[in-house]
C-alpha positions in Angstrom: 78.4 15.1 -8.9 77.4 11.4 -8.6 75.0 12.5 -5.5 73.5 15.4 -7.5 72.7 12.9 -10.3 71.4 10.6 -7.6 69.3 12.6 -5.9 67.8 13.8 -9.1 67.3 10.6 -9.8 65.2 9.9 -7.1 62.9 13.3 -6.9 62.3 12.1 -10.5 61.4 8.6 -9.2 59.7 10.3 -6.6 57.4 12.5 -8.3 56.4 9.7 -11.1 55.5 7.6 -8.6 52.7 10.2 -6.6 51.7 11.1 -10.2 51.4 7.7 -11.0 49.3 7.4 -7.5 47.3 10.5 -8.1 45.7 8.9 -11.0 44.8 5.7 -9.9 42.3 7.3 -7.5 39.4 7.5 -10.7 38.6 5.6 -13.1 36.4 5.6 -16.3 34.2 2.8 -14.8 33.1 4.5 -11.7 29.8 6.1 -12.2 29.5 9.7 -10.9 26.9 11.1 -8.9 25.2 13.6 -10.7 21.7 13.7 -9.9 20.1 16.9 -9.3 17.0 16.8 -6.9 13.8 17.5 -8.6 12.8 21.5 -8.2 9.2 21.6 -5.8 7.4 24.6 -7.4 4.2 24.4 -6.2 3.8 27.4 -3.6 2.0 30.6 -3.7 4.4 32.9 -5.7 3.7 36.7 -5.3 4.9 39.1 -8.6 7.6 41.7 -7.2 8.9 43.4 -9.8 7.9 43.5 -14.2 10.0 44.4 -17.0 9.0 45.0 -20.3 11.6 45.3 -22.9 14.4 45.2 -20.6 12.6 48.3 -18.8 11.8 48.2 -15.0 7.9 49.2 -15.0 7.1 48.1 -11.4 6.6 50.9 -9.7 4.0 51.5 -12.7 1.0 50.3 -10.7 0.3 47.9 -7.8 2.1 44.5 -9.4 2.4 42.9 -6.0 -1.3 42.0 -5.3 -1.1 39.1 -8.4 -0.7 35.8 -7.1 0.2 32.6 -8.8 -0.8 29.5 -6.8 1.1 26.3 -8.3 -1.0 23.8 -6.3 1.2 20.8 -5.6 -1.8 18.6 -7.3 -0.6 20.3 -10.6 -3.6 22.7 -10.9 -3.1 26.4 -10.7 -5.1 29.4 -10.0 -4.5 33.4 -10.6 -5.6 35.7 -7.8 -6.1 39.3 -8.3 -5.6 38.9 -12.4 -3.0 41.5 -14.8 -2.4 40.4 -18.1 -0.5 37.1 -17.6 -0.1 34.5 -20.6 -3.5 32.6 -19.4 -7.0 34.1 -18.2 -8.6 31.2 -16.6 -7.7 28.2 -13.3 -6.5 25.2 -15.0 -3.2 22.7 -14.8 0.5 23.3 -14.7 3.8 20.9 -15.2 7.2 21.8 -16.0 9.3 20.4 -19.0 11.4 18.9 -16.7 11.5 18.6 -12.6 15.2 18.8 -12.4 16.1 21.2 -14.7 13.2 23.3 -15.4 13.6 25.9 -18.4 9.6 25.8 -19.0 6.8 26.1 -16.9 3.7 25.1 -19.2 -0.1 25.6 -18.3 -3.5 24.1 -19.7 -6.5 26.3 -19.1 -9.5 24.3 -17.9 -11.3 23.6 -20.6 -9.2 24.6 -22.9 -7.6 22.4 -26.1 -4.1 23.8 -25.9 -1.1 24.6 -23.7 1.0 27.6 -23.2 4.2 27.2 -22.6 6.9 30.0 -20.8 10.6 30.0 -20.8 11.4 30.2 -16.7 14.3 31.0 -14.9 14.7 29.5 -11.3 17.1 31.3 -9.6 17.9 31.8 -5.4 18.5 35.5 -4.7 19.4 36.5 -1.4 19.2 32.9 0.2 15.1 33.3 -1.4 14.0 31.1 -4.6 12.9 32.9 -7.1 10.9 32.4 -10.8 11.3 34.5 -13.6 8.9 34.0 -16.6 9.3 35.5 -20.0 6.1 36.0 -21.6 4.4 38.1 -24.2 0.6 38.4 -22.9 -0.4 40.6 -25.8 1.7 42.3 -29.1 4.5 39.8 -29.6 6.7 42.6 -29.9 6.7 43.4 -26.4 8.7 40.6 -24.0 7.8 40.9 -20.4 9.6 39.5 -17.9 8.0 38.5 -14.7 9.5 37.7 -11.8 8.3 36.2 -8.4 9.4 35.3 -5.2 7.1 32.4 -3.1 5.4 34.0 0.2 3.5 31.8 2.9 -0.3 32.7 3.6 
């Protein structure tokens, strides 16, 4: 009986001890490393497929030819234009280059900016961008998603 309670004893002792060890490893001072390299979106991004209202309508006409060019000098142009949330070439910036949940543009010329809710998923080992927009009756949400090709 006296070994039993001794060798409970020391599994107890034993056990406190690497619990004891386990926690020492971290501590509230130590500063974690958290930082989250900044998101390069400048590229050519090419339009593959277009929902609106939650409806697939890319096989609706030729959606693929519309290019977005995100021009690492932070000015943009549209090539081979469909109804997008700006007309004209102008500027682009993000809301933040870590975490971006907006991609906002400035139209040359223009007085304003228009500002998008993105997505930036990688699909299939491929970045992709997803924009939510509504380029004409508000009740219509379009969703707009590209993938970046190499010219």
């Amino acid at each position: 009986m006296k070994t039993r309670i001794k060798t409970l004893l020391l599994l107890v002792v034993m056990l406190g001890s690497a619990a004891l060890v386990g926690c020492d490893s971290y501590s509230d001072d130590q500063e974690l490393l958290t930082d989250e390299a900044p998101k390069d979106m400048s590229g050519v991004w090419q339009l593959t497929t277009v929902s609106r209202n939650g409806i697939d309508i890319s096989d609706a006409m030729e959606f693929t030819k519309f290019r977005l060019h995100l021009n690492a000098d932070k000015t943009y142009q549209i090539e081979n234009y469909l109804p997008f949330i700006v007309r004209k070439d102008g500027n682009w910036q993000v809301d933040d280059p870590q975490y971006p949940f907006h991609l906002i543009f400035q139209e040359a010329g223009g007085t304003g900016e228009v500002k998008t809710e993105i997505s930036y998923p990688v699909v299939d080992g491929k970045r992709q961008v997803s924009l939510t927009l509504s380029p004409g009756h508000k009740s219509n949400k379009y969703k707009y998603v590209f993938v970046k090709v190499t010219q």
